[in-house]
C-alpha positions, -999 to 999 in steps of 0.1 A, spaced: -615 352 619 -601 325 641 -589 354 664 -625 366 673 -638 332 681 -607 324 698 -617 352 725 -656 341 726 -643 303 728 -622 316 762 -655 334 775 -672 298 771 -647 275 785 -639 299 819 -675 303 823 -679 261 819 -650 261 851 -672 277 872 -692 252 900 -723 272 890 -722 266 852 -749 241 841 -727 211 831 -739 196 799 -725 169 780 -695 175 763 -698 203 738 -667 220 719 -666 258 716 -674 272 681 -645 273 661 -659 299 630 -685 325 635 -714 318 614 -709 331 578 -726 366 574 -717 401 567 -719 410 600 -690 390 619 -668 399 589 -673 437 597 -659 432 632 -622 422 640 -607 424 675 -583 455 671 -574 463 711 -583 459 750 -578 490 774 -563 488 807 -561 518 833 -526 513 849 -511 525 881 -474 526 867 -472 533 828 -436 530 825 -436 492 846 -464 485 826 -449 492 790 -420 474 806 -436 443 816 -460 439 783 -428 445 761 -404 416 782 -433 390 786 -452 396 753 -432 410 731 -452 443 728 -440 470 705 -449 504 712 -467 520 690 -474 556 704 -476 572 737 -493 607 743 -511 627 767 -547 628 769 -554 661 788 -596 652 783 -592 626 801 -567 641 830 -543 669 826 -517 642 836 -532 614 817 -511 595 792 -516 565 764 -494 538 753 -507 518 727 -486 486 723 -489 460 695 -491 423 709 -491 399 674 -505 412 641 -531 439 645 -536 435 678 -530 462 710 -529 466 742 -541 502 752 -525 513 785 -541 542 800 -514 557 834 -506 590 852 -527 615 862 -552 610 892 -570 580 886 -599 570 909 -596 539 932 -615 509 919 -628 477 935 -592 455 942 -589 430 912 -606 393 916 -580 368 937 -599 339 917 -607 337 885 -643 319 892 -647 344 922 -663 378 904 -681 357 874 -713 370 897 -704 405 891 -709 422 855 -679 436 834 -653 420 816 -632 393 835 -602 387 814 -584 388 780 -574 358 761 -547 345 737 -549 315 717 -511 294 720 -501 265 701 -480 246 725 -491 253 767 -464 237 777 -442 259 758 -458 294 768 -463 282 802 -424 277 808 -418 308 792 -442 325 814 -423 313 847 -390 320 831 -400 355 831 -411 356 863 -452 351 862 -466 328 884 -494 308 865 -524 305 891 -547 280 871 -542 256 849 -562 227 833 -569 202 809 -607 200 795 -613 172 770 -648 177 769 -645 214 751 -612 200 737 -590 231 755 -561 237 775 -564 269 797 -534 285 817 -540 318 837 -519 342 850 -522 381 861 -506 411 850 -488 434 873 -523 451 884 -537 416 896 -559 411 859 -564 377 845 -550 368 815 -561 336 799 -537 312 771 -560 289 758 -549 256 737 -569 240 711 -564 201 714 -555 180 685 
């Protein structure tokens, strides 16, 4: 459960960063979905990313997070050159990388992360850490350069983001205390 309110805790606080966001008093994210049937049907299984190098990308999910793959295959519906990696990140969790074939150009990835919050789709994945300080310094020992980082009190976060080699966001949030 904390999983799937850990990734609609990230939508909250990187929407509250953004100049345009109402600012309200101090409110911390929800930490448990409200107890129903419903939210326990649904458990975050995997994000899809369409890649321009599979191979770097298997490579660079497997050095900085560990990823396991889990299968790789063509997908000739998609693309007669078209293949899948599916990679798992931490316990039933994937990444599903989508490469090859002829994909079609899309619009360049955001240079901010506040920058395309005007413009509907997803913006970014998050994962929950338990020490920033930690996973940051990994991060950079790897290589990433972390482009944000901040401290907010008021939803009682630490956020850290970085991209992936196709320019994506990813977020590491922090609960405090």
């Amino acid at each position: 459960m904390m999983r799937s309110t850990m990734l609609a805790a990230c939508v909250y606080a990187a929407l509250s960063m953004s100049p345009a966001w109402p600012q309200t008093a101090p409110v911390s994210p929800p930490r448990e979905p409200p107890p129903n049937k419903t939210a326990l049907m649904f458990r975050p299984n995997h994000v899809c990313l369409r890649v321009k190098d599979l191979d770097a990308e298997i490579n660079w999910w497997s050095d900085v997070f560990g990823a396991q793959l889990v299968r790789r295959s063509k997908v000739p519906t998609i693309d007669p050159g078209a293949e899948i990696a599916f990679m798992v990140i931490a316990d039933n969790f994937h990444i599903e990388l989508v490469g090859g074939g002829a994909p079609q150009q899309a619009a360049p990835p955001p240079k901010d992360i506040t920058a395309d919050y005007g413009i509907e789709g997803w913006k970014h994945i998050g994962f929950e850490v338990d020490d920033m300080d930690r996973a940051v310094a990994y991060l950079r020992s790897k290589g990433v350069e972390v482009a944000y980082e901040t401290d907010r009190p008021d939803y009682g976060v630490r956020i850290a983001l970085f991209k992936e080699p196709n320019g994506y966001f990813i977020e590491l949030y922090a609960p405090r205390g």
